[in-house]
C-alpha positions in Angstrom: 5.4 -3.2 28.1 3.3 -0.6 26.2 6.9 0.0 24.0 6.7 -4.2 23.7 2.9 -4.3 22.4 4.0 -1.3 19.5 6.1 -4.5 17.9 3.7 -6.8 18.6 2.9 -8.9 15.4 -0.6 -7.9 13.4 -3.0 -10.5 13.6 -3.6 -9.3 9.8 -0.4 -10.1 8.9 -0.5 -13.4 10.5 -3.4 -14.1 8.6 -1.4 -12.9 5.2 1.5 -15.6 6.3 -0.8 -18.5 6.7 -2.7 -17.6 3.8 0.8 -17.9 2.0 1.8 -21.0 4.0 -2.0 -22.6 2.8 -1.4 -21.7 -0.7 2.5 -23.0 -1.1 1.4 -26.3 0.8 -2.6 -26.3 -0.9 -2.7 -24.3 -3.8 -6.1 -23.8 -6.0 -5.6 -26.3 -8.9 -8.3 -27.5 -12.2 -11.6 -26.4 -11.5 -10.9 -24.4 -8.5 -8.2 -22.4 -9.5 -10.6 -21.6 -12.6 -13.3 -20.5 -10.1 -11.2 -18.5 -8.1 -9.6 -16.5 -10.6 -13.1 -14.6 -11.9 -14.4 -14.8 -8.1 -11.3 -12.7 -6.8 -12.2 -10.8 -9.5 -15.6 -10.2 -8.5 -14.4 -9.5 -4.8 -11.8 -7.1 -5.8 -14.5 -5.2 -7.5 -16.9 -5.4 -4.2 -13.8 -4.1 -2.1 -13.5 -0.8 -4.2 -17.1 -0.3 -4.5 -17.2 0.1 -0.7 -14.3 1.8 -0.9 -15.9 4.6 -3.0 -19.3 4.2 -1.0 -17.0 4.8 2.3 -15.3 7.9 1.4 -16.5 11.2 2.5 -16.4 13.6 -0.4 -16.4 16.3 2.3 -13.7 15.3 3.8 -11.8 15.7 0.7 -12.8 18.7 -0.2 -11.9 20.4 3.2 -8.5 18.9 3.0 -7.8 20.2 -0.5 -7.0 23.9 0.4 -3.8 22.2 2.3 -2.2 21.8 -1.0 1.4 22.1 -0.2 1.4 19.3 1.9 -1.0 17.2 -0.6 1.9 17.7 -3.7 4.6 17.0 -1.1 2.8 13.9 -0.1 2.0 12.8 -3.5 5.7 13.5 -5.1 7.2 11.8 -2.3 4.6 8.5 -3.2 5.0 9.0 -7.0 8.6 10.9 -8.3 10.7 9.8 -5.1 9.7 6.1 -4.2 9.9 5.3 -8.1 13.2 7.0 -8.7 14.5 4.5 -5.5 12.5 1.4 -7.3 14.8 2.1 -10.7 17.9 2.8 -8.1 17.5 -0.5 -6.6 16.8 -2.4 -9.9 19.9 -1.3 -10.7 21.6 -4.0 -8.3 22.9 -7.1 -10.3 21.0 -9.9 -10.6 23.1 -12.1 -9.0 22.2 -10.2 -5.7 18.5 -9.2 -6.7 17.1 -11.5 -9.5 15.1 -9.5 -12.2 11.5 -10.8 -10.7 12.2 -9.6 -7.2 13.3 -6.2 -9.1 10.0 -5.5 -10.5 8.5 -6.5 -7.2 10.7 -3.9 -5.3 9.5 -0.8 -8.4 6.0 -1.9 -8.3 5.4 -1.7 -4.7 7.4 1.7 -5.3 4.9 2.6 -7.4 2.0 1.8 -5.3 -0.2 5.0 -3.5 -0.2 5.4 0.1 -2.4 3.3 2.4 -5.7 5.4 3.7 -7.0 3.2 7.2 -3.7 3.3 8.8 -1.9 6.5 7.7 -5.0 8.6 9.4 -4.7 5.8 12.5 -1.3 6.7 12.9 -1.9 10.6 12.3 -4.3 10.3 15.0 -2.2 8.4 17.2 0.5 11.0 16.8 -1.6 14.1 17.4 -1.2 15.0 13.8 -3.4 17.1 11.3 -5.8 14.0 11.1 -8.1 16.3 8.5 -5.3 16.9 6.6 -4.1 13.1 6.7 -8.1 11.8 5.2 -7.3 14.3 2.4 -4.0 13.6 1.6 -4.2 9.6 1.9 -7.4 9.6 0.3 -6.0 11.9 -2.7 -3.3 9.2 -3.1 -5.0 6.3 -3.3 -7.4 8.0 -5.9 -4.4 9.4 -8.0 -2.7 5.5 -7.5 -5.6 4.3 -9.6 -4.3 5.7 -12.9 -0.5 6.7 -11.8 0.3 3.4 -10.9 -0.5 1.1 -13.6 0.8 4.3 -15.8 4.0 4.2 -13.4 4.9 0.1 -13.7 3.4 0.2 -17.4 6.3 2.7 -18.4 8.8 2.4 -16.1 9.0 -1.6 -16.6 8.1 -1.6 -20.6 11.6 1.0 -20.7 13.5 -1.4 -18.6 11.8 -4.4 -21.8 9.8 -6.4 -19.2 6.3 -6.2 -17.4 3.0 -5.6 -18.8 1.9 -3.2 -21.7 0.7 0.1 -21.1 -3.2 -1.8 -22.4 -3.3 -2.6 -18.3 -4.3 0.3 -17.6 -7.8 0.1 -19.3 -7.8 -3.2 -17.3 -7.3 -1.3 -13.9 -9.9 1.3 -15.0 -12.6 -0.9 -15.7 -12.3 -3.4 -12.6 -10.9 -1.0 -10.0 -12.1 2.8 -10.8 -15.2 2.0 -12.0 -16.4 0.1 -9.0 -15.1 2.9 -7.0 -16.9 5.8 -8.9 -20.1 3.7 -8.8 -19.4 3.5 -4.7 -19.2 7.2 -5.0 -22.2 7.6 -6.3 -24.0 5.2 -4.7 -22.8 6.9 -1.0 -25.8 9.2 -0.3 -28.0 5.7 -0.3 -25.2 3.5 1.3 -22.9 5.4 3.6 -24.9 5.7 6.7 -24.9 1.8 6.7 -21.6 1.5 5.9 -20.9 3.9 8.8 -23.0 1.7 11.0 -21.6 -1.8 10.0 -17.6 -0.4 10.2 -17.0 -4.5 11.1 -18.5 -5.8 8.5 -17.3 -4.0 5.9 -13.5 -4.4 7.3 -13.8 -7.8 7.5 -14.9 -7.6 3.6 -12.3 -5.7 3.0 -9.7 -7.9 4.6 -11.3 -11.0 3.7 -11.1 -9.7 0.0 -7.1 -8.9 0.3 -6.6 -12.5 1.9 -8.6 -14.2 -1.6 -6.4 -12.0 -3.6 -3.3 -13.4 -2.1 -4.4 -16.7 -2.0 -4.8 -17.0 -5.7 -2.2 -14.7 -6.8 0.6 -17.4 -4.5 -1.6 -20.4 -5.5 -0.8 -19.5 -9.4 2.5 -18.9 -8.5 3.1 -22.2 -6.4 1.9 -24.3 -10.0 4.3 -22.1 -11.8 7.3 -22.9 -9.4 7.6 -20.0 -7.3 9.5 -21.0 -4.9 12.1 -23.0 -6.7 13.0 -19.5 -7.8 13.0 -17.5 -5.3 15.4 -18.8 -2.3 15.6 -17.9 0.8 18.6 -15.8 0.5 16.9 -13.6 -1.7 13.9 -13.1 0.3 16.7 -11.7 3.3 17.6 -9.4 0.5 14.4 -8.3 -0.2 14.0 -7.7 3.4 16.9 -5.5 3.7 16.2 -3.7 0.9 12.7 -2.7 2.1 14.0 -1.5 5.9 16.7 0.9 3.7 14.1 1.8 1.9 12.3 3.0 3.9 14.2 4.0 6.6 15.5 6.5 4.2 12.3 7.6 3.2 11.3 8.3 7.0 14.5 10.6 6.9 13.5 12.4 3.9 10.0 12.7 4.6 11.1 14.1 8.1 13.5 16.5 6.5 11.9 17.9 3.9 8.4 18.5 6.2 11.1 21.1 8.4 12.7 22.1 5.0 8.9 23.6 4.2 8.1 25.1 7.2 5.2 22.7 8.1 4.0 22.5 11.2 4.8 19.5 13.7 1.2 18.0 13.1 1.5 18.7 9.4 5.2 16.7 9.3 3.5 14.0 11.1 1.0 13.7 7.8 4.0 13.8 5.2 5.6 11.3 7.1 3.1 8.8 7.7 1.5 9.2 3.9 4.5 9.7 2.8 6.1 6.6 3.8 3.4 4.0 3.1 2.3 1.6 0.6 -0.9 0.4 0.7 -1.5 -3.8 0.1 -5.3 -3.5 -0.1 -4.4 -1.4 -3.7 -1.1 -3.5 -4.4 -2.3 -7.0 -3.9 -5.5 -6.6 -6.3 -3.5 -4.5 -9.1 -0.6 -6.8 -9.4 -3.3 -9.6 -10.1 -4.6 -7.6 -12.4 -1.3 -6.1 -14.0 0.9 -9.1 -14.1 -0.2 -12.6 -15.5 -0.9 -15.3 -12.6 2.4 -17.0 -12.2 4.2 -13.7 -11.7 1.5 -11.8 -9.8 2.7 -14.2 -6.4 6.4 -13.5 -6.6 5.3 -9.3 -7.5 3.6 -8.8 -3.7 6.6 -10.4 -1.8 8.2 -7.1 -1.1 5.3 -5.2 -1.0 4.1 -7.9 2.1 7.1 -7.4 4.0 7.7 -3.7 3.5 3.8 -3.5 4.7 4.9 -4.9 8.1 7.8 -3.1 8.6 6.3 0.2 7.5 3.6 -1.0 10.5 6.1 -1.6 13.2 8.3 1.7 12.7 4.8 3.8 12.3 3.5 2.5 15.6 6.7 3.7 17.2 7.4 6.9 15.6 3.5 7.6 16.4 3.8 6.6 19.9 7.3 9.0 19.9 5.4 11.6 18.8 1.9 11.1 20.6 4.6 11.9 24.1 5.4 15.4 23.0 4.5 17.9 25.3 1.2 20.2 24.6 3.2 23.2 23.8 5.8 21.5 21.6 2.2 21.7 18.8 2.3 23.5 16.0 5.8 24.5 16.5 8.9 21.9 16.4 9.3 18.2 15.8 10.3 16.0 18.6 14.3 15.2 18.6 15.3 12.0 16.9 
């Protein structure tokens, strides 16, 4: 049963299905779909303001010495996932068509996730210290490599958005965070206090995102371009990728000598992609009626990535005592 409830369905991502069930059957249109586009905005904004009010530059700062693992971690979520994005863009369109392409390299692009990586660290008996570092470096790094990423990688390739998005990215995403930063001596002891209310902001914000990145896609016509053959490929294409990156990751934490509980942090912010940076960027990045179509693969490799996490952690997690600090658990 416990192996049964590691596959059981996130009530999150439920909510992410409906929200894209409400918005293909009820999309925002006139006066509300011009309201929602500055108030997602405006959320967005909110979200990574707590985010930077949240984050515990001490944290950071006694993860830094670790810095082998932090530039494995980070070349594994910025050089290897994009070299894969460009490999699978190279598929013929008749098997991937060009939008779901981008969709594939920008959620290559994308930084790690922060919540769950050091969740599943934790679950896993890993190097949780190490983990808060290492996710939290990659998700500040994301802020400029990303749009820097999808800027040149897809203006070489003669589509996606100029390289001018990334002075949109700064103002609506970094700033917020730095001014969360700043603001943390003041603010993070009631953050710390009201964890629920801020993760339902947080969530709630990702959910308006989605809603009005697929509601501007719907009035374009999204899904009288994308069928339903495609979204299997999509589908298969994410559980390659990242099965393979769960090999390499795995591989290349024994080819550097790293502890078990310091493998366990390579592979689990190694191998993620974070939706609560994707979702907001590729509204910001990608004009409406392109943004929708740009987060399909980055939604389904989010709950894959969840499902074989929970069971690699859990794998892990049953190690015995002695086994720390010395070898990985056979696979």
């Amino acid at each position: 049963m416990k192996r049964l409830a590691a596959f059981r369905p996130d009530p999150y991502i439920l909510a992410l299905l409906g929200v894209v069930l409400l918005a293909s059957f009820l999309p925002a249109r006139g006066a509300a779909e011009a309201v929602l586009g500055p108030g997602s905005k405006a959320v967005v904004a909110l979200l990574f303001f707590l985010h930077g009010a949240k984050l515990s530059r001490q944290a950071v700062v006694a993860g830094l010495t670790h810095w082998r693992l932090h530039l494995a971690v980070l070349a594994v979520s910025f050089l290897l996932f994009p070299l894969l994005g460009l490999g699978v863009g190279l598929l013929p369109a008749a098997i991937l068509p060009a939008p779901l392409a981008m969709g594939m390299l920008f959620l290559c692009c994308l930084p790690s996730t922060v919540q769950s990586s050091i969740a599943f660290t934790a679950l896993a008996r890993g190097n949780v210290a190490a983990a808060v570092c290492a996710a939290s470096a990659s998700n500040l790094l994301g802020m400029a490599a990303t749009p820097l990423l999808v800027g040149l990688l897809m203006h070489a390739q003669g589509a996606g958005p100029g390289l001018g998005a990334v002075g949109d990215i700064l103002l609506q995403l970094l700033v917020p965070f730095i001014a969360g930063q700043i603001a943390r001596p003041w603010l993070g002891g009631l953050l710390e206090r009201n964890k629920a209310i801020v993760g339902l902001v947080d969530r709630g914000a990702i959910l308006l995102v989605v809603y009005s990145a697929f509601s501007h896609a719907v009035n374009e016509g999204v899904w009288s371009r994308v069928s339903i053959g495609e979204l299997a490929v999509v589908a298969l294409l994410c559980a390659a990728l990242l099965a393979l990156v769960l090999l390499i990751t795995a591989r290349l934490g024994k080819a550097l000598g790293f502890s078990v509980e310091d493998q366990i942090v390579l592979i689990f912010c190694g191998s993620k992609k974070s939706l609560v940076t994707g979702a907001p960027m590729a509204a910001i990045l990608f004009v409406p009626a392109m943004a929708g179509v740009m987060i399909v693969p980055l939604m389904i490799y989010h709950q894959m990535q969840m499902l074989a996490c929970a069971w690699l952690a859990r794998r892990y997690a049953l190690r015995p005592e002695e086994a720390q600090g010395q070898t990985a658990p056979a696979r």
